[in-house]
C-alpha positions as CSV (number, residue, x, y, z in Angstrom):
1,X,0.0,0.0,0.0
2,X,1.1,3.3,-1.1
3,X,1.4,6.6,1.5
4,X,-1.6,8.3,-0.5
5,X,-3.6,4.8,-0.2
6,X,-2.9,3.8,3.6
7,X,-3.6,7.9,4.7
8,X,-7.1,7.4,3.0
9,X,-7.7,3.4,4.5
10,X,-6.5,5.2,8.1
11,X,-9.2,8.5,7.3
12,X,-12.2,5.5,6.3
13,X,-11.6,3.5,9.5
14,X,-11.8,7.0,11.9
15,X,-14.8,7.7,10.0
16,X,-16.4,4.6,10.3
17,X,-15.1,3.9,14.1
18,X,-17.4,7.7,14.6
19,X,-20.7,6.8,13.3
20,X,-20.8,3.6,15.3
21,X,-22.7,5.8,18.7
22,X,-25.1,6.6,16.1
23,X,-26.9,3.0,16.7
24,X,-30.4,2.6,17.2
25,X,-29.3,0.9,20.6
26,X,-27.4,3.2,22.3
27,X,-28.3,4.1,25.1
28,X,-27.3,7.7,24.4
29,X,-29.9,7.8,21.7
30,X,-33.2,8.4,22.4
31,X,-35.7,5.8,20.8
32,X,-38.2,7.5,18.6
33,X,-42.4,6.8,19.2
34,X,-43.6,3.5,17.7
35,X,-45.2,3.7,14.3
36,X,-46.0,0.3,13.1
37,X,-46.3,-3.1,14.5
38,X,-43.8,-4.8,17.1
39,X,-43.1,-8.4,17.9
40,X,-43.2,-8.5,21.8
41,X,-40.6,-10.9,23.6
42,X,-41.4,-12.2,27.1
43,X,-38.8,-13.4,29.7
44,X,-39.8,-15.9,32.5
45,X,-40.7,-16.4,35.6
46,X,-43.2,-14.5,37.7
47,X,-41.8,-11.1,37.2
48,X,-41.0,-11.3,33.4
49,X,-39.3,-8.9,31.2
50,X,-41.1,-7.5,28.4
51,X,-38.9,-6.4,25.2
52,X,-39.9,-5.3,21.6
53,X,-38.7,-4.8,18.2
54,X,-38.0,-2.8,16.3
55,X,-36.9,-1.0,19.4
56,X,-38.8,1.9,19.8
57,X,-41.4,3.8,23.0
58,X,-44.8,2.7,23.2
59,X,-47.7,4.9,24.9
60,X,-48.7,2.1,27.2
61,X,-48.1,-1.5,28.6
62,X,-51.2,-3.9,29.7
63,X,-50.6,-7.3,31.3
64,X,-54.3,-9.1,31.0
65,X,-55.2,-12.4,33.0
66,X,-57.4,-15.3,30.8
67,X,-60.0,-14.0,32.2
68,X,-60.0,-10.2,30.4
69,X,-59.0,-8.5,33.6
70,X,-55.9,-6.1,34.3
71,X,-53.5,-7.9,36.0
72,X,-51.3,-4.5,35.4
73,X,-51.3,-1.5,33.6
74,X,-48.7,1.2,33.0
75,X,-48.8,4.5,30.7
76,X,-45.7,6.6,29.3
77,X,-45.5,10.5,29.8
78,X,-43.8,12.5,26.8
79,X,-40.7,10.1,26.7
80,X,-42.8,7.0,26.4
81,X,-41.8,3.5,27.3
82,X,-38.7,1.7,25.8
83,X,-38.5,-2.2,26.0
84,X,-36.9,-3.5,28.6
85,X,-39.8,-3.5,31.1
86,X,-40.1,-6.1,34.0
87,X,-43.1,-6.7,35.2
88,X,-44.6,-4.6,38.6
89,X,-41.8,-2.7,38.2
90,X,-42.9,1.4,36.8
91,X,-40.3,2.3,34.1
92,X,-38.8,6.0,34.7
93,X,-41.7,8.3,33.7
94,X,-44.0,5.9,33.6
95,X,-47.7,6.1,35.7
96,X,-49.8,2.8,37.3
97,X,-52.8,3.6,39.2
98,X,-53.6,-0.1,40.5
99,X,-51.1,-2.1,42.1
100,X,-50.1,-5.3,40.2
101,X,-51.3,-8.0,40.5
102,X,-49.1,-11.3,41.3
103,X,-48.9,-13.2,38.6
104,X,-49.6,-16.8,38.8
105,X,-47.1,-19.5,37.2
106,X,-49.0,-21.7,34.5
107,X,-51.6,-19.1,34.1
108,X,-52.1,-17.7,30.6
109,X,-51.9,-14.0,30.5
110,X,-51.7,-11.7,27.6
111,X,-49.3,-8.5,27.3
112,X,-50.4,-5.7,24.9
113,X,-48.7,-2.1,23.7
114,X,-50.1,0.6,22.3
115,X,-48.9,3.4,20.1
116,X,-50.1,6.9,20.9
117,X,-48.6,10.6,22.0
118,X,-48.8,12.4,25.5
119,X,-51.5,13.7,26.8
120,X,-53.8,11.6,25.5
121,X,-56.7,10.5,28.2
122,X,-55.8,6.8,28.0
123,X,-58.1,5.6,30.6
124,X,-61.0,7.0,28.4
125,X,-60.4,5.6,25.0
126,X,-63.4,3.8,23.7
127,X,-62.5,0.2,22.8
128,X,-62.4,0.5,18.8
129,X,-59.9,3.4,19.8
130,X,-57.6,1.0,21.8
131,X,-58.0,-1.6,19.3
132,X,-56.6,1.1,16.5
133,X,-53.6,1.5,18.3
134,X,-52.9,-1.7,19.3
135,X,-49.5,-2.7,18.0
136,X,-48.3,-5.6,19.9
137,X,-49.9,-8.6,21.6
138,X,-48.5,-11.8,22.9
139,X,-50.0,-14.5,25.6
140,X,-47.4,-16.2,28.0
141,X,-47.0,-18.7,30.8
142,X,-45.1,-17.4,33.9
């Protein structure tokens, strides 16, 4: 390799080595809103974690027994809620009016997100308005 051709090689690899922060996973990065559908992921145990992709902040988090009842409910303020969430544990700017309940191993439960902005009066959406902005859905077994 000539002078001219290693100087270049050295000025790609410095280049290349500084976008690498940019990274939808950095934690230095703030995740934009959710737009479309995820694919929700759901750890074990009684307190799972609950994880999405593409990684992005969802407006709110239910857990739901078999039975259709809450078995916990969270809501994002203007930062939303990034995957990662275990379960009766409120995220960093996240709300829950209800304490959880405990969740019961071999039960089936569902856990649902919702795409949405700030602000919005959650508790009063109508159910063809929840199931527009529905975006994830997946029944476990703890």
């Amino acid at each position: 390799m000539t002078l001219p051709q290693s100087v270049v090689a050295c000025a790609m690899l410095v280049a290349i080595a500084s976008c690498s922060g940019d990274s939808v996973t950095d934690p230095t990065m703030p995740l934009a809103a959710c737009t479309s559908n995820v694919s929700i992921s759901v750890g074990t145990g009684t307190t799972p974690t609950f994880t999405w992709s593409p990684a992005c902040t969802v407006l709110a988090l239910i857990v739901e027994g078999s039975d259709g009842g809450d078995a916990w409910f969270i809501w994002g303020n203007s930062q939303g809620i990034a995957p990662g969430v275990r379960y009766a544990s409120v995220p960093s700017g996240a709300v829950q009016d209800d304490s959880p309940e405990t969740l019961q191993a071999g039960r089936l439960y569902d856990v649902s997100v919702f795409r949405g902005t700030a602000g919005e009066n959650i508790l009063g959406w109508s159910d063809a308005e929840a199931a527009q902005r529905l975006i994830g859905n997946q029944a476990f077994r703890p």
